[in-house]
C-alpha positions in Angstrom: -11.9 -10.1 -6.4 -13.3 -12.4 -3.9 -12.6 -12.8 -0.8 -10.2 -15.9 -0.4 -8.8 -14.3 3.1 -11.6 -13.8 5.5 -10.8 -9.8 6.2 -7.5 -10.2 5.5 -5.2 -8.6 2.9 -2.5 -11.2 1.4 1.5 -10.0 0.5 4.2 -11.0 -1.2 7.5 -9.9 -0.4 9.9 -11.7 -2.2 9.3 -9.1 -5.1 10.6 -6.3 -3.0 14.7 -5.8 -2.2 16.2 -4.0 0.6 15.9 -1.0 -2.0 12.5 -1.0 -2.1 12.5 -1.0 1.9 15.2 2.0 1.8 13.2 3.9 -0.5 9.9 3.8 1.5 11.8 5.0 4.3 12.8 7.7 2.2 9.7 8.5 0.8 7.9 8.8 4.2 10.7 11.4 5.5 9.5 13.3 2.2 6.1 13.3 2.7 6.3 14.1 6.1 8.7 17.0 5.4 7.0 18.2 1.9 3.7 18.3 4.4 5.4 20.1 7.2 6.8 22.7 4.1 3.5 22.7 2.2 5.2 21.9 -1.0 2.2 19.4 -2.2 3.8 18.6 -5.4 6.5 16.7 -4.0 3.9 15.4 -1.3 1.9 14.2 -4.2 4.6 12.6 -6.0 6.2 11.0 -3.4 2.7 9.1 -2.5 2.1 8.5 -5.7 5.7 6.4 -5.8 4.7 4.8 -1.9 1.9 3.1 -4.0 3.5 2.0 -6.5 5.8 0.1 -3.9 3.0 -0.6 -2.2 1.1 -2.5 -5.2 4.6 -4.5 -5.2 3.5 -6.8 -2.4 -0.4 -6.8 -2.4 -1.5 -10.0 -3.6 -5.1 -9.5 -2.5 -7.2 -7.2 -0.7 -10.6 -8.0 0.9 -13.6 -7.3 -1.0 -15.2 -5.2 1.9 -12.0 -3.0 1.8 -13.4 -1.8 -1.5 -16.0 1.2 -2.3 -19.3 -0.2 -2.9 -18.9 0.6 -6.8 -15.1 -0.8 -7.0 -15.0 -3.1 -10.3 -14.6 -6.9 -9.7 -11.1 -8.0 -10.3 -8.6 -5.3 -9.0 -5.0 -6.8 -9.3 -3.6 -3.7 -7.1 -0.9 -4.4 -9.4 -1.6 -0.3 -10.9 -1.9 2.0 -8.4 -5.1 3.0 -9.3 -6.6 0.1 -7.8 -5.6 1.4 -5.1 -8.3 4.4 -5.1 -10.8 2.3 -5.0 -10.0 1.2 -0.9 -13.0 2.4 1.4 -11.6 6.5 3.1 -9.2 4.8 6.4 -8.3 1.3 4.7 -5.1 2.7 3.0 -3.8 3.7 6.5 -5.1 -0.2 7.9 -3.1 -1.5 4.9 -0.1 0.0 5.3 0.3 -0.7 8.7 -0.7 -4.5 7.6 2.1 -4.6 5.2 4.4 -3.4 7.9 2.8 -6.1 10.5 3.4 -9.3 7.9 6.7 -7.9 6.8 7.8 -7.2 10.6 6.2 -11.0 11.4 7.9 -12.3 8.5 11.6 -10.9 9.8 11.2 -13.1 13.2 11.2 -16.4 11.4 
């Protein structure tokens, strides 16, 4: 994917509904709770559910976000484009989806 954003990842939230927002809240609670209990399966498969809500809004991701051996033309419309994000960007990500979508609300 080249890099059509400076360092910048791009989002598109008219594909999400106030479902989608409710259920991320939800899913965080779990996580945090599953990690607090230990219970990894649920951990796991409530992440695995945050990225697909994730890959909902990412309409590009910057090419030095990626591993040095990511493939050229990740969507990030499957989930496991997401694995290919350099160990910390997931975290920067997130919190840039929250950033735009907060930004976005104040229009």
């Amino acid at each position: 994917m080249s890099d059509q954003n400076g360092s910048k990842p791009l989002f598109n939230f008219t594909t999400t509904s106030l479902r989608d927002s409710n259920r991320m809240d939800v899913l965080n609670l779990t996580v945090q709770k599953a990690q607090r209990d230990l219970e990894i399966e649920a951990m796991e498969a409530a992440q695995v559910e945050i990225m697909g809500l994730i890959c909902k809004v990412v309409v590009f991701v910057p090419q030095d976000w990626l591993v040095d051996e990511a493939p050229d033309g990740l969507s990030f419309d499957d989930t496991d484009d997401l694995l290919w994000l350099q160990t910390g960007k997931f975290s920067e990500l997130v919190t840039a989806i929250a950033e735009a979508r907060d930004s976005g609300k104040k229009k």
